[in-house]
N, C-alpha and C positions, 0 to 999 in steps of 0.2 A: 512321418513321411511314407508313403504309399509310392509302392514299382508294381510296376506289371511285368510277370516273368516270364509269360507267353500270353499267347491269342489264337491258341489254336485251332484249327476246324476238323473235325473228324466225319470221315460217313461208314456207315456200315448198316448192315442188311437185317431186319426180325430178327430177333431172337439169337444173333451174333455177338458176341463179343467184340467190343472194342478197346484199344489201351492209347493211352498217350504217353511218351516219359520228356521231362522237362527234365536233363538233367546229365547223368552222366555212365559209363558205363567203366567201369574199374578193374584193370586184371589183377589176379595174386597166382601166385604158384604154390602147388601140392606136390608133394613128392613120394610114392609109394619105394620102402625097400622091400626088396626078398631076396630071406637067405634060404636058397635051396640047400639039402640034406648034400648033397655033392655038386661040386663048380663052384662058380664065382657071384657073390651078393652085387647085385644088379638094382639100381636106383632109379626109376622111370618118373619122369616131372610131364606134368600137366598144368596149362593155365587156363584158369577158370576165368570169368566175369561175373560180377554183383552190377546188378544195375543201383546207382544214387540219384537223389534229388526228388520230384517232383512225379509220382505215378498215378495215374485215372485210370479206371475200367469201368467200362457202361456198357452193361447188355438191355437193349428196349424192347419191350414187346407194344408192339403197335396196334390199337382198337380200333374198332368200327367207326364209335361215335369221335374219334380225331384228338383220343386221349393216347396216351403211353406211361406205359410201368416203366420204369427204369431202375434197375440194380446199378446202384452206385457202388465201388468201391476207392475213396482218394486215400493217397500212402505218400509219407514224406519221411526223406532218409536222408543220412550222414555219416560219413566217414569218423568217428570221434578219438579213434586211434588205432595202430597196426598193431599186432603182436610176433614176434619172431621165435618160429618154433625151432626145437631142435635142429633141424635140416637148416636152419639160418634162412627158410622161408617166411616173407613176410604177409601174412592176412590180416586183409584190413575185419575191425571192430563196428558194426554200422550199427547205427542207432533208430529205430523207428514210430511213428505214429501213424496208426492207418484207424480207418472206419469202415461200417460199412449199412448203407442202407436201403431200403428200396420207397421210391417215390412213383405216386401218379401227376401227370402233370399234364395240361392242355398242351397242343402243338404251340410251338412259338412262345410260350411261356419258359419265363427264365428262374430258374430256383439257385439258390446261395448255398456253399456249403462253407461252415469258418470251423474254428476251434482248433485246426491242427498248429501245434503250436511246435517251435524249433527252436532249440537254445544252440547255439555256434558261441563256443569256446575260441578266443585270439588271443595270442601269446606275443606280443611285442617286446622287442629289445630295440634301444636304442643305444649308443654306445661312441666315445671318443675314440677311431680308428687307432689300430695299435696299443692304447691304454688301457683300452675297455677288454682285453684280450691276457691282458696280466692275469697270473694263478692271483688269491686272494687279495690284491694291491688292485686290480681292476672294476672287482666290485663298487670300486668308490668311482670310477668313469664310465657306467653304463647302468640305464632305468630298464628296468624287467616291470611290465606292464602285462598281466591279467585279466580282460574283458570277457564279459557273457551279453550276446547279442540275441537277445529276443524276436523270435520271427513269428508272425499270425499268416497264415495261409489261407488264403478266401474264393472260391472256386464259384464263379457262376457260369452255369450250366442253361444252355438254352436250346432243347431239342426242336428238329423238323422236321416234318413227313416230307417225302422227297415220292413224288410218285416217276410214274416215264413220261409226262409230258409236263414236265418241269425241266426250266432251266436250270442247270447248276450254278449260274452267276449271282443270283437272287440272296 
């Protein structure tokens, strides 16, 4: 089965950096202490963001002859579990595959990127309300169900020279 998880368009200028994120942006909290030499130990919490899911960066440089380089960089990420440090803060564990490479390619021509591959861990329970909920007498009314979901990620890429007398609609 094939989804499409976006269709996005991006523009950006020479030799600019562009990114896309298909996906999602995650907070966790840090907490610095300090025990000063005199007074009182004082706990300062910070929340942070991990971007997840789905990342592209493409910077192009644009030719005479109506070619473009383009540095590829696609990145695919997941949450695969938290971990809870001392301070009872929890940071998430993220898991990654990125690449990265650089292509020449005609205007309007569309190039493929696959390979990034994503295993998604799903932990199912299903269980007889109230039974399934018994200390070791409920094991016998509830399935614990273990899945690893295979994902392939396939990126085509299709650049445009946009000059100033070009419509954007096109």
């Amino acid at each position: 089965m094939t989804d499409i998880l976006s269709s996005p368009n991006i523009t950006t200028i020479n030799n600019e950096e562009a990114k896309i994120l298909v996906g999602s942006t995650e907070p966790y909290v840090t907490s610095t202490t300090t025990t000063p030499a005199a007074g009182p130990t004082t706990i300062a919490e910070a929340v942070n963001f991990i971007e997840v899911g789905v990342k592209l960066y493409v910077t192009p440089t644009i030719h005479d002859d109506g070619f473009i380089t383009m540095k590829i960089k696609p990145e695919v990420s997941t949450v695969t579990r938290n971990i809870t440090t001392s301070n009872n803060n929890t940071i998430p564990v993220v898991e990654t595959a990125e690449a990265e490479t650089t292509v020449v390619v005609k205007d309007g021509i569309t190039i493929v990127i696959g390979g990034l591959i994503k295993d998604e861990k799903i932990k199912s329970t299903k269980k007889i309300p109230l039974f399934g909920d018994i200390p070791f007498l409920g094991a016998a009314f509830r399935n614990e169900t273990d899945l690893v979901r295979k994902t392939e990620i396939v990126i085509f890429l299709t650049p445009h020279i946009i000059t100033g007398d070009v419509d954007f609609d096109q």
